[in-house]
C-alpha atoms as an extended CHARMM CRD file, in Angstrom:
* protein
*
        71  EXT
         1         1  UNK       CA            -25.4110000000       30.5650000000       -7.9790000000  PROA      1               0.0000000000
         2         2  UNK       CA            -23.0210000000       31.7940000000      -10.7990000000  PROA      2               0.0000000000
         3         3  UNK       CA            -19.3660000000       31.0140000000      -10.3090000000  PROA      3               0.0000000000
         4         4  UNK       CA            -17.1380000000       34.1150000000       -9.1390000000  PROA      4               0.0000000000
         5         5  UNK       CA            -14.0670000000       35.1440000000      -10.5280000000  PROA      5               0.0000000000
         6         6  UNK       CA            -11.4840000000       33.1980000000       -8.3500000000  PROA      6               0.0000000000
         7         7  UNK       CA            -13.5870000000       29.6590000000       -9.2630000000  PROA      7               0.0000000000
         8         8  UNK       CA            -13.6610000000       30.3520000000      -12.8280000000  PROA      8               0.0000000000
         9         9  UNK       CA             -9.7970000000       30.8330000000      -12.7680000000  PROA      9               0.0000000000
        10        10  UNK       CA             -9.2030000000       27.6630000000      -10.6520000000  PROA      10              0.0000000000
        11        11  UNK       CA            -10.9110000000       25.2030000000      -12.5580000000  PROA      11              0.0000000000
        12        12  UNK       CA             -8.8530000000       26.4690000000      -15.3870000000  PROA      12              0.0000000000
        13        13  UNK       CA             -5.9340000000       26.2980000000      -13.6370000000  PROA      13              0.0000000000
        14        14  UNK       CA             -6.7960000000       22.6910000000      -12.4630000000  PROA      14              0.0000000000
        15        15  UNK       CA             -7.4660000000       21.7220000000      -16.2130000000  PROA      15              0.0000000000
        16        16  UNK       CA             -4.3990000000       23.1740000000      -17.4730000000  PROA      16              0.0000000000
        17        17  UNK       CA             -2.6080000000       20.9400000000      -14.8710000000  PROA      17              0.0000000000
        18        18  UNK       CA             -4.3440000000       17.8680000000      -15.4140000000  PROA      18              0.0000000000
        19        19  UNK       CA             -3.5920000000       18.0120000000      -19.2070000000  PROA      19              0.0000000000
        20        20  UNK       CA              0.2650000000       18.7450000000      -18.3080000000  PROA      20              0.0000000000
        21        21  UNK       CA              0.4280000000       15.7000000000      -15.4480000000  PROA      21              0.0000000000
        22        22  UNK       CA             -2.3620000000       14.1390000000      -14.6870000000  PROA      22              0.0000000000
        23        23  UNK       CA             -0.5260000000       12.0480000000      -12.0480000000  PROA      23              0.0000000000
        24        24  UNK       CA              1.0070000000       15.1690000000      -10.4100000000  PROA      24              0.0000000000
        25        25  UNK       CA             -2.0250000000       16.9900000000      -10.2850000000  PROA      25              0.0000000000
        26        26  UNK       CA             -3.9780000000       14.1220000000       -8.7990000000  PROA      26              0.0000000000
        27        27  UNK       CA             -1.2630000000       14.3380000000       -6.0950000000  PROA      27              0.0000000000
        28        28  UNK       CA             -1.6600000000       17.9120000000       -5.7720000000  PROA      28              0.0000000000
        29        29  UNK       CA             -5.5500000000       18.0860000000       -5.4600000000  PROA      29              0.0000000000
        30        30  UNK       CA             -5.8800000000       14.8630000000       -2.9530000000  PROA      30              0.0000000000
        31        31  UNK       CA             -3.2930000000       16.7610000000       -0.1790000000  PROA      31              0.0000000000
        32        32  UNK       CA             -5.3430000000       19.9100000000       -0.8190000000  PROA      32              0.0000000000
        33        33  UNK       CA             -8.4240000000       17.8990000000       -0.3100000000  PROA      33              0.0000000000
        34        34  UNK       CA             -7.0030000000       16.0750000000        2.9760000000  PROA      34              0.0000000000
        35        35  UNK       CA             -5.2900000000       19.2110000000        3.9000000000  PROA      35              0.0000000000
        36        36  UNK       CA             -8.5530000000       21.1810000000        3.4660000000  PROA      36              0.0000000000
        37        37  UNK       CA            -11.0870000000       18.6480000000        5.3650000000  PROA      37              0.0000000000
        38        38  UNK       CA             -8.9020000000       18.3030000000        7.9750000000  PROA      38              0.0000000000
        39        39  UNK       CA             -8.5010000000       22.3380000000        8.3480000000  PROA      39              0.0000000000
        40        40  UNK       CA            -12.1600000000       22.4400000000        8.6370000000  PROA      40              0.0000000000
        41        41  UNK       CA            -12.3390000000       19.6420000000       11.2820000000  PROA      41              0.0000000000
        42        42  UNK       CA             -9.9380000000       21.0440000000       13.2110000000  PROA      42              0.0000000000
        43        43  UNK       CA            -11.5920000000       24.5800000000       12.9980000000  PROA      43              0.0000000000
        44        44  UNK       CA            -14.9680000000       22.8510000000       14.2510000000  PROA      44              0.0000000000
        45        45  UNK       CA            -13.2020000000       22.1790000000       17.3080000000  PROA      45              0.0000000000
        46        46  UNK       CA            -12.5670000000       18.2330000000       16.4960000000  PROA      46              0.0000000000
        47        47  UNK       CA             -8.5510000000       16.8810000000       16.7650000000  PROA      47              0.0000000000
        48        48  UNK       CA             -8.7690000000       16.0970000000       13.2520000000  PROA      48              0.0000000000
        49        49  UNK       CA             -6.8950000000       12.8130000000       13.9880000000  PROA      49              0.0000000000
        50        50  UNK       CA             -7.4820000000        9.1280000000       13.3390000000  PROA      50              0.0000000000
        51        51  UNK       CA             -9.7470000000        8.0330000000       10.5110000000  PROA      51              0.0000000000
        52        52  UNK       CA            -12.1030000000       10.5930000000        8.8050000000  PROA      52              0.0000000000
        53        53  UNK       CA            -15.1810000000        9.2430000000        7.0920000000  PROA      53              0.0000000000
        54        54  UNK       CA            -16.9650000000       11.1390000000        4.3680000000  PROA      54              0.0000000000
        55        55  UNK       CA            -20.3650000000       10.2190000000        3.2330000000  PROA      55              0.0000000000
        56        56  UNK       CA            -20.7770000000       10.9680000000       -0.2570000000  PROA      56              0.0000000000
        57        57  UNK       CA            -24.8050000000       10.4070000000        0.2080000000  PROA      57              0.0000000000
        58        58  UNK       CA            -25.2220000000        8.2910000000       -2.7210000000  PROA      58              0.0000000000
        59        59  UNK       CA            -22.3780000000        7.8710000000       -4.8230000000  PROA      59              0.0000000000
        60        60  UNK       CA            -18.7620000000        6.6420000000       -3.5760000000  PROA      60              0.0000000000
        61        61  UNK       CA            -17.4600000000        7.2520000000        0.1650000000  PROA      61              0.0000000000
        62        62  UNK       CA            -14.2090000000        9.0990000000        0.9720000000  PROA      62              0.0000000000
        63        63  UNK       CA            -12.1600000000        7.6740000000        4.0390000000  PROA      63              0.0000000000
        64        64  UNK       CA             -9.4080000000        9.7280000000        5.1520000000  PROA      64              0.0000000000
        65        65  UNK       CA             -6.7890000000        7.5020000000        7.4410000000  PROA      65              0.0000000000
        66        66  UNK       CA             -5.1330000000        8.3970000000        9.8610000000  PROA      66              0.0000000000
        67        67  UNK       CA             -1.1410000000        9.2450000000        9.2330000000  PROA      67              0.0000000000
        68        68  UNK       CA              0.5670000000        6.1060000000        8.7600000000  PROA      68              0.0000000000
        69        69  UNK       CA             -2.5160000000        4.5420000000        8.6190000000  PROA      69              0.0000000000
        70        70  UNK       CA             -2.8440000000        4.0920000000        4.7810000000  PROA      70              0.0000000000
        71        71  UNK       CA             -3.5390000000        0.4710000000        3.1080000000  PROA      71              0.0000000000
């Protein structure tokens, strides 16, 4: 499936960011990730709370921890 308009314009935006801070955008996109998954948990019905697993099916695993509950 082709990429629409708004895709096109974010991973452009996501570049552009990267080359200004690399560090600050890594920031940025991992709460949008957690903030995103957790969203979609929540809207599933689930409490979106305590540790959230996610099977990458091959490659590396994402865990989620709970708040507070960080390494």
């Amino acid at each position: 499936m082709a990429q629409s308009n708004a895709e096109k314009e974010f991973e452009l935006a996501v570049l552009r960011f990267i080359e200004e801070s690399p560090k600050r955008a890594l920031s940025a996109i991992t709460g949008y990730f957690v903030g995103l998954t957790i969203a979609l948990i929540e809207g599933e019905g689930h409490a979106g709370i305590g540790e959230i697993r996610i099977n990458s099916g091959g490659g590396r695993d994402i865990t989620i921890h709970a708040e507070g509950g960080g390494r």
